[in-house]
C-alpha positions as CSV (number, residue, x, y, z in Angstrom):
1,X,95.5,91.7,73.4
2,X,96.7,95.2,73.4
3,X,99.7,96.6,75.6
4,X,99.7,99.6,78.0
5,X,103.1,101.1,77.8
6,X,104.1,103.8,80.5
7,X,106.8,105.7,81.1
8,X,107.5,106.7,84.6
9,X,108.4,110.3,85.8
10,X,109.7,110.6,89.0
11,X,111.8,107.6,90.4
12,X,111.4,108.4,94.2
13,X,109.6,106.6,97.0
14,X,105.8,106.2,95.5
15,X,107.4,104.7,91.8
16,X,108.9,102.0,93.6
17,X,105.4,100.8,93.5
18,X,103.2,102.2,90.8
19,X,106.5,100.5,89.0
20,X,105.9,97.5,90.7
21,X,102.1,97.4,90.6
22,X,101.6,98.1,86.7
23,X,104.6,95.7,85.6
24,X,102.7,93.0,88.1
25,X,99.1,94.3,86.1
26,X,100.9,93.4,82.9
27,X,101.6,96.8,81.4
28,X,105.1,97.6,79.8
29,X,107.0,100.0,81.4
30,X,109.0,101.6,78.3
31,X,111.3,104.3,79.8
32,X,111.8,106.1,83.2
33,X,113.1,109.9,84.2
34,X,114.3,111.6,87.4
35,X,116.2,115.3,88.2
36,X,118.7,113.0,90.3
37,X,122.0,112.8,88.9
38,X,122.6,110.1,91.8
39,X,120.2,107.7,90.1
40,X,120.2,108.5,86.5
41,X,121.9,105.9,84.0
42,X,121.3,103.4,86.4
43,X,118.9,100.6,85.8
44,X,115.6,100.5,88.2
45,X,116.4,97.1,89.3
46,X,119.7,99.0,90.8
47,X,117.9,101.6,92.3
48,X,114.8,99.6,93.9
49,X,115.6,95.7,94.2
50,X,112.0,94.7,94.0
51,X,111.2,95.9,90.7
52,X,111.7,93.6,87.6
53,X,113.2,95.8,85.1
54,X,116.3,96.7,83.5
55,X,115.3,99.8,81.8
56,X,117.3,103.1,82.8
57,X,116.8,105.8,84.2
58,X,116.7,108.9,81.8
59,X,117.7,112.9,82.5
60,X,113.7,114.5,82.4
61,X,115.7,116.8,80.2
62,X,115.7,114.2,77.8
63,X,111.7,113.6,78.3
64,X,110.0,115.3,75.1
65,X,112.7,113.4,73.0
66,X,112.3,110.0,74.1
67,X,108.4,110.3,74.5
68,X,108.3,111.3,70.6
69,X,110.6,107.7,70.2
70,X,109.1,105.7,73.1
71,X,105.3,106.7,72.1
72,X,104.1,105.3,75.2
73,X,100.4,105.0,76.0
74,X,100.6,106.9,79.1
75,X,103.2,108.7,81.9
76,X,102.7,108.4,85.8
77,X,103.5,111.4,87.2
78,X,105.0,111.1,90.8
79,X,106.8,114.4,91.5
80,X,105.6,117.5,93.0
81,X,102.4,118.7,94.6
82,X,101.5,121.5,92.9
83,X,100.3,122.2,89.3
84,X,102.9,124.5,88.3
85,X,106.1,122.6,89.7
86,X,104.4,119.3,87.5
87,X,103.5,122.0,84.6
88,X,105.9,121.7,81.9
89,X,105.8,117.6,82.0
90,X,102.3,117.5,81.9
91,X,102.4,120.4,79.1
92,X,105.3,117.8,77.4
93,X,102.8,115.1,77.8
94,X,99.7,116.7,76.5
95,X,102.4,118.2,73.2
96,X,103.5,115.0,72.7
97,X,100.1,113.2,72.4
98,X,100.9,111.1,75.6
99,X,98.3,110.4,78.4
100,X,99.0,111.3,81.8
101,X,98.3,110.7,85.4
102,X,100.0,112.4,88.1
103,X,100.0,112.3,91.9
104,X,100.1,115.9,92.1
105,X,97.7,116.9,94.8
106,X,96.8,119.9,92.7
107,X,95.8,118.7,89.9
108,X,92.9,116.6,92.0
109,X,91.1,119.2,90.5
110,X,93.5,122.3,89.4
111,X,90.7,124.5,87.6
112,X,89.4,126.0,91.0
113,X,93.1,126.8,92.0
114,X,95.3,127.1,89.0
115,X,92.4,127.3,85.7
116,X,95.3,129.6,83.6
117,X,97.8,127.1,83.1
118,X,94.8,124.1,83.8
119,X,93.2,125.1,80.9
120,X,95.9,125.6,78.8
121,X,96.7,122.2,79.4
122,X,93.1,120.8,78.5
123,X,93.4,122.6,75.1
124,X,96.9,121.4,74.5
125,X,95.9,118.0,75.3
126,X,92.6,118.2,73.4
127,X,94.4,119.4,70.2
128,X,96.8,115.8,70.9
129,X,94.0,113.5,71.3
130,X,95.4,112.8,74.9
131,X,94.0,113.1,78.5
132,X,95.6,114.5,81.7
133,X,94.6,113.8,84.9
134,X,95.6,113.8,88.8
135,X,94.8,110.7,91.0
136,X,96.3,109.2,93.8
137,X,94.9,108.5,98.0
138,X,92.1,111.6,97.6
139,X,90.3,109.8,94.5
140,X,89.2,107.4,96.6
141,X,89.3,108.9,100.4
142,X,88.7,112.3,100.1
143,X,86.3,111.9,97.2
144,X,84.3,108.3,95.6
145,X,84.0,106.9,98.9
146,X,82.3,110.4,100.3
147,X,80.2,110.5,96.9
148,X,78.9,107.3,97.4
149,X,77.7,107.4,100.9
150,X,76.2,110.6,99.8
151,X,74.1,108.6,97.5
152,X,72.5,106.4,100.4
153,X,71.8,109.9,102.1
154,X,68.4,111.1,101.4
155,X,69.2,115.0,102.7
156,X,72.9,116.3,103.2
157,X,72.8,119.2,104.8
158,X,77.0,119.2,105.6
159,X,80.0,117.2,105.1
160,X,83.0,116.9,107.5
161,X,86.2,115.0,106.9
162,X,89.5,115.4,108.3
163,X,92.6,113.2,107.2
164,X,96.1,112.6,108.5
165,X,99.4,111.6,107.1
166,X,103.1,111.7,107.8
167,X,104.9,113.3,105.1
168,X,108.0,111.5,105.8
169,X,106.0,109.0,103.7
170,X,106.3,111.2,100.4
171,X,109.2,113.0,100.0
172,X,110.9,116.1,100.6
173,X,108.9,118.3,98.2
174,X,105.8,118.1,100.5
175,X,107.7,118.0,103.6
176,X,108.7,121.4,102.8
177,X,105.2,122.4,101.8
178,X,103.6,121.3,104.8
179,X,106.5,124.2,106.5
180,X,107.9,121.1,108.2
181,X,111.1,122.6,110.3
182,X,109.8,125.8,110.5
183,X,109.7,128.4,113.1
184,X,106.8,129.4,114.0
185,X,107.4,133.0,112.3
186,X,109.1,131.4,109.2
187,X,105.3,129.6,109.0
188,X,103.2,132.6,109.3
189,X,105.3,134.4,106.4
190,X,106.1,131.3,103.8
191,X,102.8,129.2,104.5
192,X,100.0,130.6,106.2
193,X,100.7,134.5,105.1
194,X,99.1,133.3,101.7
195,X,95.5,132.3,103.2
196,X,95.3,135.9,105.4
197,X,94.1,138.0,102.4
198,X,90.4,139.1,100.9
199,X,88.6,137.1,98.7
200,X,89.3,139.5,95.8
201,X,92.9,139.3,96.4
202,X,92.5,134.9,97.1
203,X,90.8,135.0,93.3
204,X,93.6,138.1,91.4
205,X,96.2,135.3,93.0
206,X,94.1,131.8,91.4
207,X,94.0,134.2,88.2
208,X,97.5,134.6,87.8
209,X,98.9,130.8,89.1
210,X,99.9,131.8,92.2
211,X,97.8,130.6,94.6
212,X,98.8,128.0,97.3
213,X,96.0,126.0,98.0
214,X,96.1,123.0,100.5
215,X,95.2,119.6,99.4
216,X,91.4,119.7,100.6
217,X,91.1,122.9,98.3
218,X,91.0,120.7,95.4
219,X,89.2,118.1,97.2
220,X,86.5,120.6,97.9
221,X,86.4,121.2,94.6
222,X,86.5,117.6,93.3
223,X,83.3,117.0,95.5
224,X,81.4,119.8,94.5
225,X,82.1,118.7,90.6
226,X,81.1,115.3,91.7
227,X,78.0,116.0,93.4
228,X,76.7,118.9,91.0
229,X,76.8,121.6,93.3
230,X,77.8,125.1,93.0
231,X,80.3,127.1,95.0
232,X,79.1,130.4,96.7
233,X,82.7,130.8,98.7
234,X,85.6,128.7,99.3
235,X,87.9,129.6,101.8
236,X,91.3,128.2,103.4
237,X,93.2,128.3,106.8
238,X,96.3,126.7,107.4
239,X,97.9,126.4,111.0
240,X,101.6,124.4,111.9
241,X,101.4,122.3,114.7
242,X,104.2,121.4,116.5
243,X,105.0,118.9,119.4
244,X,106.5,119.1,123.1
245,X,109.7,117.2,121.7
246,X,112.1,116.7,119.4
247,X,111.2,114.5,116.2
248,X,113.8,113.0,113.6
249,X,113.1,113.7,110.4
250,X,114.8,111.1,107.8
251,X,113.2,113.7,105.1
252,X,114.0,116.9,105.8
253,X,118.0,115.1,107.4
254,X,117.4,116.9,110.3
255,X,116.2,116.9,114.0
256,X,112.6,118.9,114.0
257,X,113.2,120.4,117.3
258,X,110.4,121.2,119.9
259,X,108.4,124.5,119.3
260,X,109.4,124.3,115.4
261,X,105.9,123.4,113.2
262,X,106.1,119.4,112.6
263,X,103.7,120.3,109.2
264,X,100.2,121.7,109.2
265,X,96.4,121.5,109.5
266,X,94.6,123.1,106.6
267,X,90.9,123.8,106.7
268,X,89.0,124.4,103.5
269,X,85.5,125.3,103.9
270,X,83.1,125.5,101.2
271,X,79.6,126.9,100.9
272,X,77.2,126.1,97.9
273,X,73.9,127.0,96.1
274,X,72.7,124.1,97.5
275,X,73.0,125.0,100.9
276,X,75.3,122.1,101.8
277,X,78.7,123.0,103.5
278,X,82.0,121.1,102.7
279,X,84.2,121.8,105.6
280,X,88.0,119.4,105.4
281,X,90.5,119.6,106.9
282,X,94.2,117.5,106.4
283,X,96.6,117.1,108.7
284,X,99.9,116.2,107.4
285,X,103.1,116.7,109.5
286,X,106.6,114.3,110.7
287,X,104.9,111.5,113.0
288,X,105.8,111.2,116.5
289,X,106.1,107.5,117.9
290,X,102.2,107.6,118.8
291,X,100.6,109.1,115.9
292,X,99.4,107.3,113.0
293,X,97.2,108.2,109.9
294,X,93.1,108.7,110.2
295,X,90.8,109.4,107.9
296,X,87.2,110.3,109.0
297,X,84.2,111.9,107.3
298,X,80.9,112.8,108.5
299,X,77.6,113.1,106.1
300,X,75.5,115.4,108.1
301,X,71.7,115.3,107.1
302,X,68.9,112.3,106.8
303,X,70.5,110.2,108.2
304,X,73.6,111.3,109.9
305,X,76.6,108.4,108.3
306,X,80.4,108.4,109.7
307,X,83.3,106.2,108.1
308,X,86.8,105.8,109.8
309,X,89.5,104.7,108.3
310,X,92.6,104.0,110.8
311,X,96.0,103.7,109.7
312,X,95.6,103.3,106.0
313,X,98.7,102.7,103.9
314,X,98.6,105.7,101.7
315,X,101.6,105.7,100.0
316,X,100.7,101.7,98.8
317,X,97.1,102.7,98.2
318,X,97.9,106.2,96.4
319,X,99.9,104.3,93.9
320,X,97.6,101.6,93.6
321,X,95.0,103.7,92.7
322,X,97.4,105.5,90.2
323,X,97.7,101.9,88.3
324,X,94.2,100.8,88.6
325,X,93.0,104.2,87.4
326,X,95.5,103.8,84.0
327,X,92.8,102.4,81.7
328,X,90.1,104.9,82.8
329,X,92.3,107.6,81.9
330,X,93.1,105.9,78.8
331,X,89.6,105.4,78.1
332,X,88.4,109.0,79.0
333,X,88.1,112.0,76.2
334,X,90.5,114.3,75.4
335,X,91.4,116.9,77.4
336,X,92.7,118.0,81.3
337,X,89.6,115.3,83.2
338,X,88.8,115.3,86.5
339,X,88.5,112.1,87.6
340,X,85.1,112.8,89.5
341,X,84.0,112.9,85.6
342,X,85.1,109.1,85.2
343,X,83.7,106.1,86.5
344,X,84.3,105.1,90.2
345,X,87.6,103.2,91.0
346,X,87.5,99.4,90.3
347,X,89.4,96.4,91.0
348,X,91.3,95.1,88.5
349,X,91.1,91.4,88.6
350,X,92.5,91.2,85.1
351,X,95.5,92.2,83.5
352,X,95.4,96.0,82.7
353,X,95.0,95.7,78.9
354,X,92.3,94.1,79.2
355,X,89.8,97.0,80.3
356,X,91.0,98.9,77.6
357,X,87.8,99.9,74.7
Protein backbone atom coordinates (compact mmCIF):
# COMPACT_ATOMS: atom_id res chain seq x y z
CA UNK A 1 0.00 0.00 0.00
CA UNK A 2 1.35 3.49 -0.39
CA UNK A 3 2.27 5.91 2.67
CA UNK A 4 1.09 9.48 3.19
CA UNK A 5 3.95 11.31 4.82
CA UNK A 6 3.20 14.82 6.42
CA UNK A 7 5.09 17.18 8.00
CA UNK A 8 3.42 19.39 10.41
CA UNK A 9 3.75 23.25 10.62
CA UNK A 10 2.57 24.79 13.42
CA UNK A 11 2.79 22.71 16.84
CA UNK A 12 0.02 24.70 18.75
CA UNK A 13 -3.41 23.75 20.02
CA UNK A 14 -5.29 22.41 16.60
CA UNK A 15 -1.85 19.99 15.71
CA UNK A 16 -2.34 18.23 18.87
CA UNK A 17 -5.01 16.68 16.79
CA UNK A 18 -4.60 16.74 13.08
CA UNK A 19 -1.19 14.92 14.68
CA UNK A 20 -3.19 12.69 16.40
CA UNK A 21 -5.90 12.05 13.81
CA UNK A 22 -3.55 11.34 10.68
CA UNK A 23 -1.01 9.10 12.83
CA UNK A 24 -4.43 7.17 14.05
CA UNK A 25 -5.54 7.26 9.91
CA UNK A 26 -2.18 5.59 9.29
CA UNK A 27 -0.21 8.31 7.66
CA UNK A 28 3.54 8.92 8.63
CA UNK A 29 4.17 11.97 10.24
CA UNK A 30 7.96 12.65 8.98
CA UNK A 31 8.96 16.03 10.58
CA UNK A 32 7.37 18.90 12.63
CA UNK A 33 8.13 22.96 12.83
CA UNK A 34 7.16 25.80 15.17
CA UNK A 35 8.60 29.72 15.73
CA UNK A 36 8.67 28.61 19.60
CA UNK A 37 11.94 28.42 20.98
CA UNK A 38 10.09 26.94 24.18
CA UNK A 39 9.06 23.83 22.29
CA UNK A 40 11.61 23.35 19.57
CA UNK A 41 14.19 20.31 19.99
CA UNK A 42 11.75 18.71 22.02
CA UNK A 43 10.01 15.54 20.92
CA UNK A 44 5.94 15.84 20.31
CA UNK A 45 5.31 13.19 22.71
CA UNK A 46 6.96 15.84 25.26
CA UNK A 47 5.00 18.62 24.17
CA UNK A 48 1.45 16.90 23.77
CA UNK A 49 1.19 13.42 25.87
CA UNK A 50 -1.45 12.05 23.62
CA UNK A 51 0.42 11.93 20.51
CA UNK A 52 2.51 8.75 19.65
CA UNK A 53 5.58 10.11 18.23
CA UNK A 54 9.06 10.80 18.94
CA UNK A 55 9.94 13.00 16.13
CA UNK A 56 11.18 16.68 17.08
CA UNK A 57 10.29 19.55 16.70
CA UNK A 58 12.25 21.65 13.96
CA UNK A 59 13.08 25.74 13.79
CA UNK A 60 10.52 26.63 10.51
CA UNK A 61 13.76 28.31 9.67
CA UNK A 62 14.98 25.07 8.99
CA UNK A 63 11.71 24.22 6.77
CA UNK A 64 12.81 24.48 2.97
CA UNK A 65 15.92 22.32 4.00
CA UNK A 66 14.35 19.46 5.63
CA UNK A 67 11.27 19.39 3.14
CA UNK A 68 13.99 19.03 0.19
CA UNK A 69 15.47 15.81 2.61
CA UNK A 70 12.17 14.73 4.23
CA UNK A 71 10.11 14.82 0.67
CA UNK A 72 6.98 14.40 2.36
CA UNK A 73 3.72 13.95 0.57
CA UNK A 74 2.12 16.76 2.09
CA UNK A 75 2.40 19.77 5.07
CA UNK A 76 -0.61 20.74 7.39
CA UNK A 77 -0.54 24.15 7.85
CA UNK A 78 -1.95 25.21 11.30
CA UNK A 79 -0.61 28.84 11.88
CA UNK A 80 -2.00 32.06 11.03
CA UNK A 81 -5.24 33.28 9.53
CA UNK A 82 -4.39 35.19 6.84
CA UNK A 83 -2.78 34.49 3.46
CA UNK A 84 0.12 36.67 3.79
CA UNK A 85 1.28 35.74 7.48
CA UNK A 86 0.98 31.75 6.00
CA UNK A 87 2.75 33.12 2.56
CA UNK A 88 6.15 32.19 2.50
CA UNK A 89 5.45 28.39 3.95
CA UNK A 90 2.94 27.85 1.48
CA UNK A 91 5.36 29.54 -1.29
CA UNK A 92 8.20 27.00 0.41
CA UNK A 93 5.73 24.29 -0.02
CA UNK A 94 4.55 24.95 -3.58
CA UNK A 95 8.99 25.55 -4.40
CA UNK A 96 9.66 22.53 -2.99
CA UNK A 97 7.09 20.28 -4.76
CA UNK A 98 5.22 19.55 -1.47
CA UNK A 99 1.39 19.49 -1.06
CA UNK A 100 -0.23 21.62 1.28
CA UNK A 101 -3.27 22.14 3.36
CA UNK A 102 -3.57 24.94 5.77
CA UNK A 103 -6.16 26.18 8.32
CA UNK A 104 -5.64 29.58 7.24
CA UNK A 105 -9.13 31.05 7.08
CA UNK A 106 -7.86 33.06 4.09
CA UNK A 107 -6.89 30.82 1.99
CA UNK A 108 -10.78 29.19 2.08
CA UNK A 109 -10.72 30.95 -1.01
CA UNK A 110 -7.76 33.72 -1.08
CA UNK A 111 -8.28 34.80 -4.91
CA UNK A 112 -11.27 37.19 -4.02
CA UNK A 113 -9.15 38.73 -1.17
CA UNK A 114 -5.47 38.29 -1.80
CA UNK A 115 -5.36 36.98 -5.92
CA UNK A 116 -1.49 38.77 -6.22
CA UNK A 117 0.33 36.64 -3.95
CA UNK A 118 -2.76 33.61 -4.53
CA UNK A 119 -1.89 33.36 -7.84
CA UNK A 120 1.59 33.54 -7.58
CA UNK A 121 1.26 30.64 -5.48
CA UNK A 122 -0.94 28.60 -8.03
CA UNK A 123 1.79 29.12 -10.75
CA UNK A 124 4.63 28.24 -8.32
CA UNK A 125 2.80 25.19 -7.33
CA UNK A 126 1.68 24.30 -10.83
CA UNK A 127 5.35 24.63 -12.14
CA UNK A 128 6.06 21.82 -8.88
CA UNK A 129 3.41 19.37 -9.75
CA UNK A 130 1.98 20.18 -6.19
CA UNK A 131 -1.41 21.49 -4.84
CA UNK A 132 -2.24 24.14 -2.17
CA UNK A 133 -5.16 24.38 -0.49
CA UNK A 134 -7.05 25.84 2.76
CA UNK A 135 -9.57 23.65 4.67
CA UNK A 136 -10.60 23.39 8.03
CA UNK A 137 -14.52 24.06 10.12
CA UNK A 138 -15.86 26.42 6.91
CA UNK A 139 -15.30 23.44 4.31
CA UNK A 140 -17.90 21.77 5.72
CA UNK A 141 -20.13 24.45 7.85
CA UNK A 142 -19.90 27.46 6.04
CA UNK A 143 -19.72 25.80 2.71
CA UNK A 144 -20.62 21.64 1.52
CA UNK A 145 -23.23 21.45 3.90
CA UNK A 146 -24.93 24.97 2.47
CA UNK A 147 -24.19 23.58 -1.21
CA UNK A 148 -25.92 20.64 -0.64
CA UNK A 149 -29.11 21.74 0.82
CA UNK A 150 -29.04 24.15 -2.02
CA UNK A 151 -29.26 21.27 -4.24
CA UNK A 152 -32.77 20.03 -2.70
CA UNK A 153 -33.86 23.71 -3.24
CA UNK A 154 -35.76 24.17 -6.35
CA UNK A 155 -35.39 28.36 -6.27
CA UNK A 156 -32.87 30.23 -3.85
CA UNK A 157 -33.62 33.48 -3.89
CA UNK A 158 -31.03 34.21 -0.51
CA UNK A 159 -28.83 32.55 1.82
CA UNK A 160 -28.31 33.57 5.57
CA UNK A 161 -25.86 31.97 7.99
CA UNK A 162 -24.36 33.23 11.01
CA UNK A 163 -21.67 31.26 13.06
CA UNK A 164 -20.04 31.58 16.45
CA UNK A 165 -16.90 30.56 18.08
CA UNK A 166 -14.63 31.38 21.09
CA UNK A 167 -11.32 32.24 19.90
CA UNK A 168 -9.80 31.21 23.08
CA UNK A 169 -10.17 27.86 21.23
CA UNK A 170 -7.43 28.81 18.42
CA UNK A 171 -4.83 30.73 19.56
CA UNK A 172 -3.51 34.10 20.11
CA UNK A 173 -3.00 35.00 16.38
CA UNK A 174 -6.83 35.17 15.89
CA UNK A 175 -7.58 36.46 19.21
CA UNK A 176 -5.81 39.45 18.19
CA UNK A 177 -7.55 39.61 14.89
CA UNK A 178 -10.91 39.42 16.17
CA UNK A 179 -9.53 42.99 18.28
CA UNK A 180 -10.00 40.91 21.36
CA UNK A 181 -8.93 43.44 24.40
CA UNK A 182 -9.57 46.28 22.58
CA UNK A 183 -10.97 49.64 23.35
CA UNK A 184 -13.56 50.46 21.64
CA UNK A 185 -11.43 53.30 19.81
CA UNK A 186 -8.37 51.00 19.37
CA UNK A 187 -11.25 48.76 17.35
CA UNK A 188 -12.50 51.36 15.12
CA UNK A 189 -8.81 52.33 14.06
CA UNK A 190 -6.89 48.70 13.84
CA UNK A 191 -10.11 46.51 12.76
CA UNK A 192 -13.08 48.08 11.52
CA UNK A 193 -11.30 51.42 10.00
CA UNK A 194 -10.36 48.88 7.08
CA UNK A 195 -14.14 47.97 5.96
CA UNK A 196 -15.18 52.13 6.11
CA UNK A 197 -13.76 52.90 2.55
CA UNK A 198 -15.30 52.94 -1.29
CA UNK A 199 -15.41 50.02 -3.30
CA UNK A 200 -12.63 51.44 -5.48
CA UNK A 201 -10.41 51.83 -2.59
CA UNK A 202 -11.85 47.97 -0.91
CA UNK A 203 -10.49 46.54 -4.61
CA UNK A 204 -6.74 49.12 -5.06
CA UNK A 205 -6.27 47.39 -1.25
CA UNK A 206 -7.28 43.33 -2.53
CA UNK A 207 -4.90 44.42 -5.53
CA UNK A 208 -2.03 45.14 -3.61
CA UNK A 209 -2.44 42.25 -0.52
CA UNK A 210 -3.59 44.38 1.89
CA UNK A 211 -6.94 43.77 2.44
CA UNK A 212 -8.35 42.38 5.75
CA UNK A 213 -11.14 40.42 4.99
CA UNK A 214 -13.23 38.54 7.68
CA UNK A 215 -13.64 34.88 7.51
CA UNK A 216 -17.20 34.84 5.71
CA UNK A 217 -15.39 37.06 2.89
CA UNK A 218 -13.85 33.94 1.75
CA UNK A 219 -16.70 31.94 2.53
CA UNK A 220 -18.79 34.19 0.37
CA UNK A 221 -16.59 33.60 -2.09
CA UNK A 222 -16.19 29.80 -1.70
CA UNK A 223 -20.06 29.54 -2.15
CA UNK A 224 -20.34 31.58 -5.06
CA UNK A 225 -17.40 29.34 -6.83
CA UNK A 226 -19.38 26.35 -5.61
CA UNK A 227 -22.62 27.30 -6.77
CA UNK A 228 -21.60 28.94 -10.22
CA UNK A 229 -22.61 32.21 -9.56
CA UNK A 230 -21.18 35.53 -10.26
CA UNK A 231 -20.45 38.37 -7.92
CA UNK A 232 -21.91 41.86 -8.72
CA UNK A 233 -20.56 43.41 -5.10
CA UNK A 234 -19.27 42.08 -2.05
CA UNK A 235 -19.07 44.05 0.78
CA UNK A 236 -17.87 43.75 4.64
CA UNK A 237 -18.73 45.21 8.16
CA UNK A 238 -17.16 44.33 11.11
CA UNK A 239 -18.37 45.51 14.70
CA UNK A 240 -16.60 44.45 18.43
CA UNK A 241 -18.93 43.42 20.89
CA UNK A 242 -18.31 43.56 24.24
CA UNK A 243 -20.00 42.30 27.58
CA UNK A 244 -21.34 43.94 30.90
CA UNK A 245 -18.37 42.07 32.76
CA UNK A 246 -15.17 41.16 33.05
CA UNK A 247 -14.02 37.97 31.06
CA UNK A 248 -10.57 35.95 31.67
CA UNK A 249 -8.82 35.41 28.76
CA UNK A 250 -6.25 32.32 29.12
CA UNK A 251 -5.18 33.65 25.43
CA UNK A 252 -4.58 36.94 25.32
CA UNK A 253 -3.03 36.38 29.63
CA UNK A 254 -5.20 38.96 30.59
CA UNK A 255 -8.47 40.02 32.21
CA UNK A 256 -10.85 41.40 29.11
CA UNK A 257 -12.35 44.08 31.16
CA UNK A 258 -16.05 45.34 30.71
CA UNK A 259 -16.65 47.94 27.90
CA UNK A 260 -13.30 46.55 26.10
CA UNK A 261 -14.51 44.49 22.55
CA UNK A 262 -14.50 40.63 23.61
CA UNK A 263 -13.91 39.90 19.46
CA UNK A 264 -16.28 40.76 16.63
CA UNK A 265 -19.22 40.25 14.33
CA UNK A 266 -18.37 40.52 10.62
CA UNK A 267 -20.99 40.69 8.07
CA UNK A 268 -20.18 39.91 4.41
CA UNK A 269 -22.84 40.48 2.03
CA UNK A 270 -22.73 39.44 -1.46
CA UNK A 271 -24.92 40.17 -4.47
CA UNK A 272 -24.78 38.03 -7.76
CA UNK A 273 -25.77 37.90 -11.50
CA UNK A 274 -28.08 35.53 -10.42
CA UNK A 275 -30.03 37.53 -8.26
CA UNK A 276 -29.34 35.47 -5.08
CA UNK A 277 -27.86 37.33 -2.00
CA UNK A 278 -25.22 35.66 0.30
CA UNK A 279 -25.43 37.64 3.44
CA UNK A 280 -22.94 35.84 6.69
CA UNK A 281 -22.09 36.77 9.29
CA UNK A 282 -19.32 35.12 12.20
CA UNK A 283 -19.16 35.93 15.41
CA UNK A 284 -16.09 35.05 17.12
CA UNK A 285 -15.02 36.64 20.48
CA UNK A 286 -13.69 35.31 24.41
CA UNK A 287 -16.86 33.22 25.74
CA UNK A 288 -18.61 34.26 28.79
CA UNK A 289 -19.83 31.31 31.08
CA UNK A 290 -23.26 31.23 29.02
CA UNK A 291 -22.27 31.42 25.57
CA UNK A 292 -21.48 28.65 23.45
CA UNK A 293 -20.87 28.09 19.57
CA UNK A 294 -23.95 28.10 16.86
CA UNK A 295 -23.99 27.71 13.51
CA UNK A 296 -27.24 28.45 11.55
CA UNK A 297 -28.09 28.99 7.91
CA UNK A 298 -31.16 29.83 6.17
CA UNK A 299 -31.84 28.85 2.21
CA UNK A 300 -34.39 31.40 1.37
CA UNK A 301 -36.52 30.46 -1.83
CA UNK A 302 -38.79 27.22 -2.92
CA UNK A 303 -38.91 25.98 -0.17
CA UNK A 304 -37.60 27.92 2.68
CA UNK A 305 -34.72 25.08 4.64
CA UNK A 306 -32.88 26.06 8.07
CA UNK A 307 -30.04 23.85 9.75
CA UNK A 308 -28.71 24.50 13.28
CA UNK A 309 -25.87 23.32 14.51
CA UNK A 310 -25.39 23.90 18.51
CA UNK A 311 -22.26 23.67 20.13
CA UNK A 312 -20.11 21.96 17.65
CA UNK A 313 -16.50 21.09 18.52
CA UNK A 314 -14.69 23.13 16.05
CA UNK A 315 -11.39 22.99 16.86
CA UNK A 316 -11.84 18.68 16.90
CA UNK A 317 -13.86 19.02 13.72
CA UNK A 318 -11.56 21.71 11.83
CA UNK A 319 -8.75 19.32 12.19
CA UNK A 320 -10.61 16.38 11.33
CA UNK A 321 -11.57 17.72 8.29
CA UNK A 322 -7.85 18.90 7.68
CA UNK A 323 -6.97 14.88 7.86
CA UNK A 324 -9.81 13.52 6.07
CA UNK A 325 -9.38 16.14 3.32
CA UNK A 326 -5.41 14.92 2.86
CA UNK A 327 -5.98 12.44 0.02
CA UNK A 328 -8.30 14.86 -1.93
CA UNK A 329 -5.79 17.32 -1.90
CA UNK A 330 -3.31 14.80 -2.83
CA UNK A 331 -5.52 13.68 -5.52
CA UNK A 332 -6.47 17.09 -6.93
CA UNK A 333 -4.36 18.92 -10.01
CA UNK A 334 -1.71 21.07 -9.67
CA UNK A 335 -2.04 24.31 -8.57
CA UNK A 336 -3.54 26.81 -5.55
CA UNK A 337 -7.47 24.58 -5.48
CA UNK A 338 -10.20 25.66 -3.83
CA UNK A 339 -11.66 22.93 -2.24
CA UNK A 340 -15.31 23.83 -3.47
CA UNK A 341 -13.49 22.42 -6.83
CA UNK A 342 -12.96 18.88 -5.12
CA UNK A 343 -15.27 16.42 -4.15
CA UNK A 344 -17.54 16.77 -1.00
CA UNK A 345 -15.92 15.70 2.37
CA UNK A 346 -16.10 11.96 3.10
CA UNK A 347 -15.59 9.63 5.94
CA UNK A 348 -12.75 7.78 5.94
CA UNK A 349 -13.49 4.38 7.14
CA UNK A 350 -10.12 3.22 5.81
CA UNK A 351 -6.69 3.92 6.49
CA UNK A 352 -5.70 7.19 4.53
CA UNK A 353 -3.53 5.57 1.95
CA UNK A 354 -5.88 3.83 0.79
CA UNK A 355 -8.02 6.59 -1.12
CA UNK A 356 -5.01 7.62 -2.72
CA UNK A 357 -5.29 7.07 -7.11
Amino acid sequence: MKEIKVVQIGCGKMSRYTMRYLLEKGCKLVGAFDINQNIISKSINEVFEEVNSNICIENINLLEERLQELKPDIAIVTTMSLLNDVYDVLKTCASCGVNAITTCEEAFDSYNSNPVKTKEIDEIAKQNNCTITGSGYQDVYWGNLISIIGGSTFKITKIKGSSSYNVEDYGIALAKAHGAGLTLDEFDKEVAASDNISKEERENLINKGEFLPSYMWNTNGWLVSKLGLHVLSQTQKCVPITCSHDIHSDTLKMDVKAGLATGMSAVVTTETEEGITIESECIGKVYAEEDFDKNEWTIYGEPDTTVVVNKPQTVELTCATIVNRLPDVINARSGFVLTSEMDELKYRVHDLPSYLK
